[in-house]
Backbone as numpy.savetxt, mean C-alpha at the origin, in Angstrom:
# Nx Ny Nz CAx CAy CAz Cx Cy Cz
0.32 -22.13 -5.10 1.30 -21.25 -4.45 1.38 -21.56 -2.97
2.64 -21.61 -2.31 2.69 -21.95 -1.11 2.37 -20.49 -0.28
1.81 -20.30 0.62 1.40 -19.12 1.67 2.23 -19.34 2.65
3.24 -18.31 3.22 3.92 -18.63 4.75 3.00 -18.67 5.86
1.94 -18.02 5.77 0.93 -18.03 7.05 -0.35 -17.61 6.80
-0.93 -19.12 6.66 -2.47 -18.87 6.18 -3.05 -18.30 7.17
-2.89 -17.64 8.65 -3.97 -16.80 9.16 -3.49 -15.76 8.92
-2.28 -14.85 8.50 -2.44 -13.99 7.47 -3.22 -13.70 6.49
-3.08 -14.76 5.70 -3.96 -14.76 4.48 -5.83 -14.93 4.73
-5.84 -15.46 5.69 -7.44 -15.48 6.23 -7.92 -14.15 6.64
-6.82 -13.06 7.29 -7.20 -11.81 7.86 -7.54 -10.72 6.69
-6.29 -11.01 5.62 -6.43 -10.12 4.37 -7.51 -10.58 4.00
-7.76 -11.37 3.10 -9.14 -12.33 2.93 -10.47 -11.76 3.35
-10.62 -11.77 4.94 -11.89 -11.74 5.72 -11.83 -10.96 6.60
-10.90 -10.42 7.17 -11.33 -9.32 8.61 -11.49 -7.93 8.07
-12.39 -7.30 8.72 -12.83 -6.08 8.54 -11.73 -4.86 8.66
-11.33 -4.23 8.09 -10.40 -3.11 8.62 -9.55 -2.75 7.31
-8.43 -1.90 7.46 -7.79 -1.26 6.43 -6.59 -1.38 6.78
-5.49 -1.06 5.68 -3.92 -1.22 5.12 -3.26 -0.27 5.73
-2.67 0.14 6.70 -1.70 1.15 6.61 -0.62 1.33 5.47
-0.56 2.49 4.83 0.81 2.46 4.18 1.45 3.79 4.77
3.20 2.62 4.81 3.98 3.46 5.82 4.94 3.05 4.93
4.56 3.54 3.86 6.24 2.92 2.98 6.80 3.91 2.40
6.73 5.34 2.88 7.06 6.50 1.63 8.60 6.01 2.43
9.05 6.20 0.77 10.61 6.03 0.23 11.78 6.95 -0.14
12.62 7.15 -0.82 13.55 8.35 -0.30 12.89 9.37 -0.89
12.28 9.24 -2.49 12.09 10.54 -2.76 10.46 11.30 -1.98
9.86 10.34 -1.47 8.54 11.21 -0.44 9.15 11.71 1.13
10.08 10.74 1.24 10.71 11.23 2.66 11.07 12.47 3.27
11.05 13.48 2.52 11.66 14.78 2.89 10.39 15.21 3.20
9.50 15.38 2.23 8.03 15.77 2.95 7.15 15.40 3.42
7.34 14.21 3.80 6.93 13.78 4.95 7.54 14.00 6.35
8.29 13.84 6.58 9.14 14.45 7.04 8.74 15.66 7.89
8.66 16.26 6.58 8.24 18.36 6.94 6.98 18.36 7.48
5.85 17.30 7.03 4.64 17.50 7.21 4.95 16.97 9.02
5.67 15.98 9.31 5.21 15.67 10.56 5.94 16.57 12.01
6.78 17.79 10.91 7.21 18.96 11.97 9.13 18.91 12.03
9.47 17.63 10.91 11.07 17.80 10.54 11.68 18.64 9.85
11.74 19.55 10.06 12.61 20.27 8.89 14.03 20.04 7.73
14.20 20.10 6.70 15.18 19.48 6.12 16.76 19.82 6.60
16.64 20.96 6.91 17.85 21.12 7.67 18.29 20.16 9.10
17.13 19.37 9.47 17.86 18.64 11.23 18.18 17.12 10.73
18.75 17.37 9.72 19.56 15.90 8.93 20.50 16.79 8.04
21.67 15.46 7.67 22.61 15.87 6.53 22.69 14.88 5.88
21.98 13.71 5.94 22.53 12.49 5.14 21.03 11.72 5.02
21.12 11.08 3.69 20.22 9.92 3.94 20.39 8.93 4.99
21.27 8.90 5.66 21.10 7.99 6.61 20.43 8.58 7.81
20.95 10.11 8.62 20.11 10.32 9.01 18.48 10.35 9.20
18.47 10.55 7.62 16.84 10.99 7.00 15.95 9.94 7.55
16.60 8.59 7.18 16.09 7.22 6.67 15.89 7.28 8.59
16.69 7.51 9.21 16.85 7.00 10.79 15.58 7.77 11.61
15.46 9.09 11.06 14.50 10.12 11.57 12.75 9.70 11.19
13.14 9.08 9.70 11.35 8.55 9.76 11.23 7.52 10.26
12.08 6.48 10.19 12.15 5.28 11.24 11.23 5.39 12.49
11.75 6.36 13.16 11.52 7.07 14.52 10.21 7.08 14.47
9.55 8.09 13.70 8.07 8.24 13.21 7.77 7.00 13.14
7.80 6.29 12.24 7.22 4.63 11.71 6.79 4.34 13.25
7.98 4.03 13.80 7.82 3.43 15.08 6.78 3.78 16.10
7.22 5.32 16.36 6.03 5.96 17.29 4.83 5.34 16.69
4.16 5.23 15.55 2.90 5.15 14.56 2.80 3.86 15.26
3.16 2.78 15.23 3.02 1.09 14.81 3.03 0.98 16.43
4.04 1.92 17.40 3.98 0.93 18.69 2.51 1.72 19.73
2.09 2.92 19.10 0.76 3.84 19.35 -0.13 2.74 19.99
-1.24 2.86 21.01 -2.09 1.98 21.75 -3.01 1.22 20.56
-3.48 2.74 19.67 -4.40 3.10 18.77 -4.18 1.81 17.68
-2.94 1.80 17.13 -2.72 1.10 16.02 -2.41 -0.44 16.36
-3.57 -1.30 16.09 -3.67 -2.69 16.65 -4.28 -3.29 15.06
-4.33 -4.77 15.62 -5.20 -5.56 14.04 -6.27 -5.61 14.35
-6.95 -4.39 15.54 -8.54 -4.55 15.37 -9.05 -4.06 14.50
-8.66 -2.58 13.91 -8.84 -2.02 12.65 -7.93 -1.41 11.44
-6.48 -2.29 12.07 -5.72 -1.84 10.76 -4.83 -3.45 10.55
-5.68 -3.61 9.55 -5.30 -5.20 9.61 -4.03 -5.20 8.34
-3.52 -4.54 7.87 -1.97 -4.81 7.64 -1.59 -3.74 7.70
-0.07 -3.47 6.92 0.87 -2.54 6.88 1.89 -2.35 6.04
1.88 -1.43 5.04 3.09 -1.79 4.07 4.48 -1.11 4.84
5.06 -1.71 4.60 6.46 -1.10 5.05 7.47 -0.82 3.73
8.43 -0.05 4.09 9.58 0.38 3.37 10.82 -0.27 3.60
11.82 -0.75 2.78 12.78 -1.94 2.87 13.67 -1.34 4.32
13.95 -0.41 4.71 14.60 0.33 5.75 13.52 -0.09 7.36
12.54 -0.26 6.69 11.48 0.03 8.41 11.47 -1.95 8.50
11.21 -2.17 7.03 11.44 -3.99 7.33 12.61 -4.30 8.30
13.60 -3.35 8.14 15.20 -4.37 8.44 15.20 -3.72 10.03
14.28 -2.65 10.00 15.04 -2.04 11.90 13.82 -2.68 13.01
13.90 -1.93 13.81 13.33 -2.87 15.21 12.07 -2.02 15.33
11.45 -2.35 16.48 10.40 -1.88 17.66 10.15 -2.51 18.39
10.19 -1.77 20.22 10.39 -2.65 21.30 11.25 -3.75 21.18
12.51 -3.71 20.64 13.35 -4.74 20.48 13.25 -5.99 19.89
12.12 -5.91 18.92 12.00 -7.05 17.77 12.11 -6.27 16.34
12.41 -7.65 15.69 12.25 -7.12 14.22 11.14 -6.62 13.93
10.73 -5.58 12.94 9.77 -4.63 12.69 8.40 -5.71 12.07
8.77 -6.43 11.25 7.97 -7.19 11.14 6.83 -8.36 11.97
7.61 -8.96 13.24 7.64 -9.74 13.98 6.65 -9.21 15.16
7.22 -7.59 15.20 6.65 -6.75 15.88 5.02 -6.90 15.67
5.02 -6.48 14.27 3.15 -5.93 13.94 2.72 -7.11 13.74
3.23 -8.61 13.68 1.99 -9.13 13.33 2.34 -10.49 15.27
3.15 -10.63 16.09 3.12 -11.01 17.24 2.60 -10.18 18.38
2.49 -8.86 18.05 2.30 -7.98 19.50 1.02 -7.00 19.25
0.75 -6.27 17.45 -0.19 -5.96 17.21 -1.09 -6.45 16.14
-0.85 -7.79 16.02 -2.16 -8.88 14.91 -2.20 -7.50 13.71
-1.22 -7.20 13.30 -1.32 -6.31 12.14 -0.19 -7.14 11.04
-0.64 -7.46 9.78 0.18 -8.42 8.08 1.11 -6.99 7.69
2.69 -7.87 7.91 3.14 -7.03 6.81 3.70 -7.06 5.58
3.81 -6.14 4.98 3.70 -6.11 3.51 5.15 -5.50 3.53
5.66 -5.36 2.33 7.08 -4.77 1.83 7.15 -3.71 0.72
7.17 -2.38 0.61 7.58 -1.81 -0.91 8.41 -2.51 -1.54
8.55 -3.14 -2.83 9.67 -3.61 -3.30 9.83 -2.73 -4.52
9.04 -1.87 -5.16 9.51 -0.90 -6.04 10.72 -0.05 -6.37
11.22 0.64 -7.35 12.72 1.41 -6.91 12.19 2.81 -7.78
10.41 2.88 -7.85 10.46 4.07 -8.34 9.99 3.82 -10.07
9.83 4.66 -10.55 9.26 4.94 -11.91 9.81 5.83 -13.04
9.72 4.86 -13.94 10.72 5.30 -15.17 10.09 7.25 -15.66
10.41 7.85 -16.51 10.08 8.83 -16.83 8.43 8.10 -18.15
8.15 9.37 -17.94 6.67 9.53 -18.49 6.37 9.39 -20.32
5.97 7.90 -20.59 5.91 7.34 -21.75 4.99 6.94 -22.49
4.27 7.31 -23.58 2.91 6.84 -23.82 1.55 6.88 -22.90
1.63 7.41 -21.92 0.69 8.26 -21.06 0.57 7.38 -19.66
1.96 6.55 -19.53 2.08 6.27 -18.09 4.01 5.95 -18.10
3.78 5.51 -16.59 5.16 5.56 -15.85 5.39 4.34 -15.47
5.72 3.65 -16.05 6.27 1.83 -15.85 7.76 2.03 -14.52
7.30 0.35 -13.81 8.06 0.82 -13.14 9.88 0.37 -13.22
11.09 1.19 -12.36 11.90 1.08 -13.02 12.93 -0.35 -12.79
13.87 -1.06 -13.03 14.15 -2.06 -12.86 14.24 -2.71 -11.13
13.90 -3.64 -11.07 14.08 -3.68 -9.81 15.49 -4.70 -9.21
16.61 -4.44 -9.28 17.87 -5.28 -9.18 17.97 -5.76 -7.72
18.27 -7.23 -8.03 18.01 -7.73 -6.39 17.12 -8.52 -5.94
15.58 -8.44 -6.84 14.96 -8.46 -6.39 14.43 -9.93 -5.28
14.80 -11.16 -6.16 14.86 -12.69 -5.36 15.31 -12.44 -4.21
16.65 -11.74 -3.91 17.41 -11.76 -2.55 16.43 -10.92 -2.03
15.92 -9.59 -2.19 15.14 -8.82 -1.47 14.04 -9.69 -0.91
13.25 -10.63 -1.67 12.20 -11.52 -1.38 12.44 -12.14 -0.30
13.65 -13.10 -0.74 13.93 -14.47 -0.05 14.19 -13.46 1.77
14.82 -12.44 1.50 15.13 -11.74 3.05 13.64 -11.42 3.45
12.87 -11.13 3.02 11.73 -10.42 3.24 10.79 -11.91 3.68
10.64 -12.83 3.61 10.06 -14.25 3.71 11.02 -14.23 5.23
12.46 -14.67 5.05 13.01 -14.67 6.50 12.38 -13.79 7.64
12.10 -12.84 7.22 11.21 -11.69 8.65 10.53 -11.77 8.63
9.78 -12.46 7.71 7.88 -12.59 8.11 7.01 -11.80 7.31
8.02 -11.39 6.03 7.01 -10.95 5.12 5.53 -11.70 5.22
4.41 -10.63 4.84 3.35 -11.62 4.08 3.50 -11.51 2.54
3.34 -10.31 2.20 3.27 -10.37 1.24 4.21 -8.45 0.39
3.72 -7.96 -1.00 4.40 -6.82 -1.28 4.11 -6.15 -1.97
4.17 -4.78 -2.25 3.51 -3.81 -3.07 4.53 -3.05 -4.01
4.03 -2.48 -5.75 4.85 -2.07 -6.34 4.13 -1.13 -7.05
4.55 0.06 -7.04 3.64 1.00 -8.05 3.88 1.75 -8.82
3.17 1.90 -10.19 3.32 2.41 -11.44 2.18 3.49 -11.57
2.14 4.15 -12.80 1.44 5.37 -12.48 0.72 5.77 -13.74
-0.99 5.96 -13.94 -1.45 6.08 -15.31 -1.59 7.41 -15.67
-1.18 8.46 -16.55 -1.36 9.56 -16.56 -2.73 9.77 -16.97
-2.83 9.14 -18.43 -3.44 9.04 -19.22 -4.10 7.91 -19.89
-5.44 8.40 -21.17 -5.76 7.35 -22.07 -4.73 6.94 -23.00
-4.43 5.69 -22.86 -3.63 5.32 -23.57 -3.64 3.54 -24.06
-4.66 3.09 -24.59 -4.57 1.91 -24.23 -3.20 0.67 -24.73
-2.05 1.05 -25.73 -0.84 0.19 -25.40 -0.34 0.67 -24.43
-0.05 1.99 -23.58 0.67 2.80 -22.46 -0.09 1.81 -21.22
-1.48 1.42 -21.03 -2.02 0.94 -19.59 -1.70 -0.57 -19.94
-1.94 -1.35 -21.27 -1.29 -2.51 -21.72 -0.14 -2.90 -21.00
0.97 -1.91 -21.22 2.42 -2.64 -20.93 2.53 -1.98 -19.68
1.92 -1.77 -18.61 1.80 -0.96 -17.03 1.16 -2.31 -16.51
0.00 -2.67 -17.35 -0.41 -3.71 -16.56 0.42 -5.18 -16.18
0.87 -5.30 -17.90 1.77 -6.45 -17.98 3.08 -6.99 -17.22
3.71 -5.18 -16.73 4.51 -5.62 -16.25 4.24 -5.46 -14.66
3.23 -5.26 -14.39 2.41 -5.80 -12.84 2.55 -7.22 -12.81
1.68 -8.09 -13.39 1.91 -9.23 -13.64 3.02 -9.90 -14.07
3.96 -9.62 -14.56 4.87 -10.10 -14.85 6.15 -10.06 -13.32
6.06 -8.85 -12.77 6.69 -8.77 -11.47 5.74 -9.67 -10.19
4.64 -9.55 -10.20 3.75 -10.56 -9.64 4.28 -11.60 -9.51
4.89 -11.80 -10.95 4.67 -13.59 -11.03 5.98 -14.09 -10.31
6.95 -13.27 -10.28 8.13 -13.45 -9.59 7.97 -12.96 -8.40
7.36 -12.48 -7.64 7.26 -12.67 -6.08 6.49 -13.66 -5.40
5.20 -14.29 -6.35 4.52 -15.53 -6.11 5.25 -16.73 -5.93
6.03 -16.67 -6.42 7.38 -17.80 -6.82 7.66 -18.21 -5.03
8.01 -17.00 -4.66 8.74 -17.00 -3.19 7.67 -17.17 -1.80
6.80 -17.63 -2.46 5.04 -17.70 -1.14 4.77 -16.19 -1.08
5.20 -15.23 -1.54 4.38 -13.97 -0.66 2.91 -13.47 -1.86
2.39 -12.64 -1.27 0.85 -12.48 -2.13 1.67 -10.49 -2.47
1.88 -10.31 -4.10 1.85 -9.61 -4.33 0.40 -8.10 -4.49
0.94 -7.10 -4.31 -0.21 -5.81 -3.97 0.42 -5.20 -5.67
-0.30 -5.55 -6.66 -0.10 -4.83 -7.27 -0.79 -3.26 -7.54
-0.45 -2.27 -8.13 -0.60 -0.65 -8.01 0.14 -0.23 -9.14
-1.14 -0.29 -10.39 -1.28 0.57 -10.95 -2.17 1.71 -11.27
-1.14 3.03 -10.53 -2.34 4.07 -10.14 -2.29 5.31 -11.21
-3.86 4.92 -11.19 -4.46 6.29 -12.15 -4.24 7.73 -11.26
-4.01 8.34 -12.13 -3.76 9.85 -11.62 -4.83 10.68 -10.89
-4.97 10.85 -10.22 -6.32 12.00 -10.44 -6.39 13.34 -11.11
-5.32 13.40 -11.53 -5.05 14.76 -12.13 -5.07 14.69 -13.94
-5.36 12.85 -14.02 -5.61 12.36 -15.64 -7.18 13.33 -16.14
-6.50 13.47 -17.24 -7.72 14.52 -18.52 -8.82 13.51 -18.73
-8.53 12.48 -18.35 -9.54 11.44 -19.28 -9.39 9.95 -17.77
-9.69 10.26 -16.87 -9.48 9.31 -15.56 -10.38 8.29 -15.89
-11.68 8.23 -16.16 -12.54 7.35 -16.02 -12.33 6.74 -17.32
-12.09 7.54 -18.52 -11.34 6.41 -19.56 -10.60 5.40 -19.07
-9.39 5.96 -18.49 -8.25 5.05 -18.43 -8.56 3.94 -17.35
-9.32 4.52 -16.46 -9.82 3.32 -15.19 -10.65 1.88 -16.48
-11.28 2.27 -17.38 -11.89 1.50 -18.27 -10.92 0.04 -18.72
-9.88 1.04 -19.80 -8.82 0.24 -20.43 -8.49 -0.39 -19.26
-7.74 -0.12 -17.91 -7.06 -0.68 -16.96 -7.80 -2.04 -16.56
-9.32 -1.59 -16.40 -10.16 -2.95 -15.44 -10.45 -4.15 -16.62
-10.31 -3.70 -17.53 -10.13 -4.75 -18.86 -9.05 -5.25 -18.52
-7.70 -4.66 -18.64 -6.45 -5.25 -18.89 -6.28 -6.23 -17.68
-6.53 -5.62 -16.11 -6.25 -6.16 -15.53 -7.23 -7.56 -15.40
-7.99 -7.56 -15.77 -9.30 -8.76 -15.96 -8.71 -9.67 -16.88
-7.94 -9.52 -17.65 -6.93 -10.09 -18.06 -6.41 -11.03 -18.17
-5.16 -10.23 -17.11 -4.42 -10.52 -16.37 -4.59 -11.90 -15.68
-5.55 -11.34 -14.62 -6.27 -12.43 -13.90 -6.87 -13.95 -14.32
-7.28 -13.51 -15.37 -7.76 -14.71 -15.92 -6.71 -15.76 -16.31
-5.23 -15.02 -16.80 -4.08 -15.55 -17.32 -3.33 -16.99 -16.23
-3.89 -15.82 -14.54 -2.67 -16.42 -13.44 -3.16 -17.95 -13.23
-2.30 -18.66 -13.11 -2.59 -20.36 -12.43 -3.53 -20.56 -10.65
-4.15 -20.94 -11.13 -5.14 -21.11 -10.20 -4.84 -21.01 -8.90
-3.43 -21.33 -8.25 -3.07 -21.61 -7.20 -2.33 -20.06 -6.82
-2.23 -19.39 -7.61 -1.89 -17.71 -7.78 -3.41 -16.86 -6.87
-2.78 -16.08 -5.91 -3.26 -14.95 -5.38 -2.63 -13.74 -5.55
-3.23 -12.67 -5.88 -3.16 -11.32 -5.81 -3.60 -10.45 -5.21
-3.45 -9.25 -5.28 -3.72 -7.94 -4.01 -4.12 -6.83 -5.29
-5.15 -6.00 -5.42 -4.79 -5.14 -6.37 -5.23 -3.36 -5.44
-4.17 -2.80 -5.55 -4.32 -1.31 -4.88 -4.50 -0.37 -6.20
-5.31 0.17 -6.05 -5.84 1.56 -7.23 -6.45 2.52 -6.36
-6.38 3.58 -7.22 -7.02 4.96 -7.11 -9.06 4.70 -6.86
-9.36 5.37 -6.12 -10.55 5.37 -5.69 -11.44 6.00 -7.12
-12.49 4.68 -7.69 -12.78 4.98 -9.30 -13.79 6.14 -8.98
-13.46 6.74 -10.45 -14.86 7.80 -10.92 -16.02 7.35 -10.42
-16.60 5.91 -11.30 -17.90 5.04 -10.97 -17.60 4.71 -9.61
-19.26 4.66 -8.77 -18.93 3.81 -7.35 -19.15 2.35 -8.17
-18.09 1.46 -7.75 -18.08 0.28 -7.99 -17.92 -0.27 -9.08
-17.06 0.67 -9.73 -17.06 0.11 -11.17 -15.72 -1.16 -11.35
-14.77 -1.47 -9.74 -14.05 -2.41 -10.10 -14.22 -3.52 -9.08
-16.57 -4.01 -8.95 -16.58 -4.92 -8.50 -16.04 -6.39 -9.55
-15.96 -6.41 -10.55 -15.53 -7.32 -10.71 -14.29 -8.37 -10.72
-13.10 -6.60 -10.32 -12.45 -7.40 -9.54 -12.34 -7.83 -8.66
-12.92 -7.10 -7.13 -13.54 -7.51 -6.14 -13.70 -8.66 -5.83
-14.46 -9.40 -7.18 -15.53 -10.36 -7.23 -14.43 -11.70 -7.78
-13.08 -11.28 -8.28 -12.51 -12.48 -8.92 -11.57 -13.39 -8.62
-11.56 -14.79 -8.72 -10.99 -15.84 -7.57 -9.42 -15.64 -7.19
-8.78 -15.19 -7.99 -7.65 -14.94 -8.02 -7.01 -13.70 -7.00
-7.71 -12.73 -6.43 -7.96 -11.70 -5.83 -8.25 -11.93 -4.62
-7.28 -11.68 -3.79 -7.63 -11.86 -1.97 -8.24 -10.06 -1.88
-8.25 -9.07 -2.02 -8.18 -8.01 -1.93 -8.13 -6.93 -2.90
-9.44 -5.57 -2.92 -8.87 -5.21 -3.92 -9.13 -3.52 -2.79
-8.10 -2.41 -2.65 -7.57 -1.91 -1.59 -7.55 -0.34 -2.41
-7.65 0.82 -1.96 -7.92 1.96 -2.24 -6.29 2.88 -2.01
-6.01 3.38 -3.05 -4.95 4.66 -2.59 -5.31 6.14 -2.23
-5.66 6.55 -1.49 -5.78 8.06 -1.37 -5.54 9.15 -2.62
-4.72 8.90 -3.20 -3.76 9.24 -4.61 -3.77 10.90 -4.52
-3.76 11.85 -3.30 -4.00 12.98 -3.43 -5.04 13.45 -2.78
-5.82 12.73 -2.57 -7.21 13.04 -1.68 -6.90 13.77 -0.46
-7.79 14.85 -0.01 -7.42 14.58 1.49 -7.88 13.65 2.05
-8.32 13.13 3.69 -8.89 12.04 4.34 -10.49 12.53 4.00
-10.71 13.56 4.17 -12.32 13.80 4.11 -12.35 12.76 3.24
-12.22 14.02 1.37 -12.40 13.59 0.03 -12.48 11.68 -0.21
-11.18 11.47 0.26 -10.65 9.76 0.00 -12.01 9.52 0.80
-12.20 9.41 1.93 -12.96 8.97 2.83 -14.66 8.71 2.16
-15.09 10.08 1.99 -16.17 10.09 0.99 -16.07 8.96 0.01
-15.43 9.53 -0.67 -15.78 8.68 -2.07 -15.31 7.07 -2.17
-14.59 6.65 -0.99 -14.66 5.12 -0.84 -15.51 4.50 -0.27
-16.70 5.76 0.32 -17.50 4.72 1.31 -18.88 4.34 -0.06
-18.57 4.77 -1.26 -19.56 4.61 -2.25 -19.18 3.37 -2.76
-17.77 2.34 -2.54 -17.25 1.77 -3.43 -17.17 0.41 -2.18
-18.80 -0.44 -2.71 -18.64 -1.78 -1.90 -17.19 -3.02 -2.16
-17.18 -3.35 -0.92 -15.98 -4.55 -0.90 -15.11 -4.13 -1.31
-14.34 -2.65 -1.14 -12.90 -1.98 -1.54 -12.67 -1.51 -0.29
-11.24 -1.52 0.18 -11.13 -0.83 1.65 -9.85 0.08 1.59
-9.68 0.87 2.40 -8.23 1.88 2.34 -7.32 1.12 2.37
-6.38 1.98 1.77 -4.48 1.91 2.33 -4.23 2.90 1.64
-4.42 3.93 2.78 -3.99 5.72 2.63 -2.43 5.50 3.49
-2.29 6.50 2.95 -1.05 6.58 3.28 -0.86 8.45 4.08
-0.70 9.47 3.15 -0.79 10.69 3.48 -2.00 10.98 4.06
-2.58 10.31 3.90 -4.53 10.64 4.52 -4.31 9.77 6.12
-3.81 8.88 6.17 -3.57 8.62 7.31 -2.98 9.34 8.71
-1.68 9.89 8.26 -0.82 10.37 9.06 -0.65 11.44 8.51
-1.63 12.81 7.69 -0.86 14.04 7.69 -1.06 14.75 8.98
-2.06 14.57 9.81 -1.79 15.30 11.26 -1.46 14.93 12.53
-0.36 14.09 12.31 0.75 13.85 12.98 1.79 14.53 13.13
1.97 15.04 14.56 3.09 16.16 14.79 4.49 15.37 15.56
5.67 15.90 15.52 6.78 14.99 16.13 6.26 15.81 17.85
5.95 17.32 17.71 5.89 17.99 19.05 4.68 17.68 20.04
3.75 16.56 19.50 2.46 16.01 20.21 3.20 14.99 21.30
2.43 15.29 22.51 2.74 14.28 23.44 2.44 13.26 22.75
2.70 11.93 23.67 2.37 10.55 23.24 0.92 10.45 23.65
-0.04 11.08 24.08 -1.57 10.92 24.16 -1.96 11.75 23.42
-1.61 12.97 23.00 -2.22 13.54 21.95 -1.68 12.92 20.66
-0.38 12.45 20.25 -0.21 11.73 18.84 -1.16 10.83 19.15
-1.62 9.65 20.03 -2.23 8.65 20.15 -3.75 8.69 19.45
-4.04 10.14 20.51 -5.78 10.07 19.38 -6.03 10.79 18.67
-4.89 12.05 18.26 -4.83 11.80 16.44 -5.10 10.71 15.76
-3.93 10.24 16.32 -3.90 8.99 15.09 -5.18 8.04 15.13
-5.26 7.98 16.81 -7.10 6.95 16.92 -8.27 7.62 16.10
-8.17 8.51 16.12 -9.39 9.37 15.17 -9.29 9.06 13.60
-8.31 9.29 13.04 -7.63 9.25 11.65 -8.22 7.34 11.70
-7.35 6.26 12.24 -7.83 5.45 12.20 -9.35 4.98 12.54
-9.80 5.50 12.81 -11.56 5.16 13.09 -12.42 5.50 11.93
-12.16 7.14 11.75 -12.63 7.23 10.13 -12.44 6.43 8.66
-11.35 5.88 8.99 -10.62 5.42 7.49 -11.09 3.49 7.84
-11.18 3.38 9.20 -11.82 2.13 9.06 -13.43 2.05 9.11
-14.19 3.26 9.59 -15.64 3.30 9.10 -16.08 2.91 8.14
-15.42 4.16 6.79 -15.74 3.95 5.64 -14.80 2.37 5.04
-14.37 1.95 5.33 -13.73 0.48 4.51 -14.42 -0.35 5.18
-15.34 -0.69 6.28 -16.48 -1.36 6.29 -17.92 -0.98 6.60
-18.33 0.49 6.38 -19.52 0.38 6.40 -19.66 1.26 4.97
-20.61 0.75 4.19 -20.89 1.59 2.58 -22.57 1.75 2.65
-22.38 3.40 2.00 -23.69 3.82 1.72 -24.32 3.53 0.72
C-alpha cells in the first residue's frame, strides 16, 4: 500500500499521545452544540448549524493546549475537512502548524437495528470523497458501526463489512480506522467483545501484507483482552471510544488496557463552554487533554 506521508504513519505507529475525535456529524450536532452553551434556537438551517460547530472545531484545534505533543491525531468531519483555520485548509492546518494526523469521518450513519447490530449505511461517493480527502492531506479515515448484542452472524457481517470498506480506502494510500462499537448498554458486552476479537482476527489475517489498519472499539470488559490485536502486523493502532463513559469512567478503565490509547470524543470536550474566555477554554481543554493523555501512556 502506498502511504502519503510516512512521518504520519511513524507518529500513529510510535508517538505517545491520543486521537482527538471532532467528527460529530449532523445527527450529534445539535447536542453538542447544547452541551457547549448553543442553543437550538440561535440557528435555522443546517448550514448555519454546520457553520456554528465549525467555529467550535476551530477554537478547539487553534487552542495553545492542543498541539502533537499529546494529541497526536484528529478525526475530522467532511465539513471541518473542507473549511479553514488561521487561513489554511483545516487539514494543512493540524498537521503544518500543530504536528497533529488527520483523519476523515467517511461514514453516512447506520442502518436500523438487525440481528443485534447496526451495519453501516451506504456510503455514495465514496472514491471522490477519498481522492478529495488525499488532495488536503488526508492521512487516513474512520467509519462506525454499532454492536448491540450477542449475535455471532449479526458481528460476522459488521465486521465484514469493516473490511470490506477498508479495502476500498486502502486502494487510495490512506490507513483506514475501522469502528465497530460494542454498546455499553449490550446485555451480553463481554460476549460480543469475544465473537468480535475473533472475527476481527480474521479479518486481519485475510489483508495483503502491504495493508495497514487502525482499529477503534469500546474500552473491553477484560483489561487487555484485545492485546492481540494490539500485537498484530497489520495494525498500526488499536484506539479506545469513550462510547458513553464519562472522562473519569473512560479514563479509569483504559488505563487497565496496555498499548490501547484514547479517541474520546464527548469525554474530551464536554466542558467546553462557547461563554469561556480564550484562557479559561484553553485550560479546560489543557486539563481534559493531560488526563486523557496520562492514561493512553501510562498503565497500571
Amino acid at each position: 500500500m502506498f502511504v502519503a506521508n510516512e512521518k504520519m504513519l511513524a507518529q500513529m505507529a510510535e508517538k505517545q499521545g491520543f486521537i482527538a475525535a471532532l467528527d460529530q456529524s449532523g445527527g450529534s450536532t445539535p447536542g453538542a452544540l447544547r452541551q457547549y452553551g448553543i442553543p437550538d434556537d440561535a440557528y435555522k438551517s443546517d448550514a448555519e448549524m454546520f457553520k456554528l460547530m465549525h467555529e467550535m472545531r476551530v477554537r478547539i484545534m487553534t487552542a495553545p493546549s492542543f498541539t502533537g505533543e499529546k494529541v497526536i491525531g484528529t478525526i475530522l468531519f467532511e465539513h471541518t475537512m473542507n473549511g479553514e483555520a488561521e487561513g489554511k485548509p483545516v487539514p494543512t492546518f493540524l498537521w503544518e502548524d500543530r504536528g497533529v494526523v488527520p483523519f476523515l469521518k467517511v461514514d453516512k450513519g447506520l442502518e436500523e437495528q438487525k440481528d443485534g447490530v447496526q451495519v453501516m449505511k451506504p456510503i455514495p461517493g465514496l472514491d471522490d470523497l477519498l481522492a478529495r480527502a488525499v488532495k488536503l492531506g488526508i492521512f487516513g479515515t474512520k467509519m462506525r458501526s454499532v454492536i448491540h448484542d450477542v449475535s455471532g452472524t449479526g458481528i460476522a457481517a459488521e465486521a465484514k463489512q469493516q473490511f470490506e470498506v477498508g479495502a476500498q480506502i486502502s486502494k487510495h494510500g490512506l490507513v483506514p480506522i475501522l469502528e465497530p462499537e460494542v454498546s455499553i448498554k449490550s446485555p451480553n458486552k463481554a460476549g460480543a467483545e469475544k465473537i468480535l476479537r475473533d472475527e476481527l482476527l480474521k479479518g486481519l489475517d485475510a489483508l495483503p501484507e502491504s495493508d495497514k489498519v487502525m482499529i477503534k472499539l469500546t474500552i473491553p470488559s477484560e483489561a487487555d483482552f484485545y492485546r492481540p490485536l494490539i500485537e498484530h502486523p497489520r495494525v498500526v493502532r488499536v484506539v479506545a471510544l469513550s462510547g458513553g463513559y464519562t472522562r473519569t469512567d473512560a479514563c479509569k478503565k483504559l488505563e487497565e488496557n496496555h498499548g490501547m490509547i484514547a479517541s474520546f470524543s464527548r469525554a474530551l470536550i464536554n466542558e467546553l463552554k462557547k461563554s469561556m474566555s480564550d484562557k479559561e477554554f484553553d485550560k479546560t481543554l489543557g486539563t481534559s487533554i493531560d488526563e486523557i493523555y496520562q492514561v493512553s501512556i501510562k498503565k497500571v
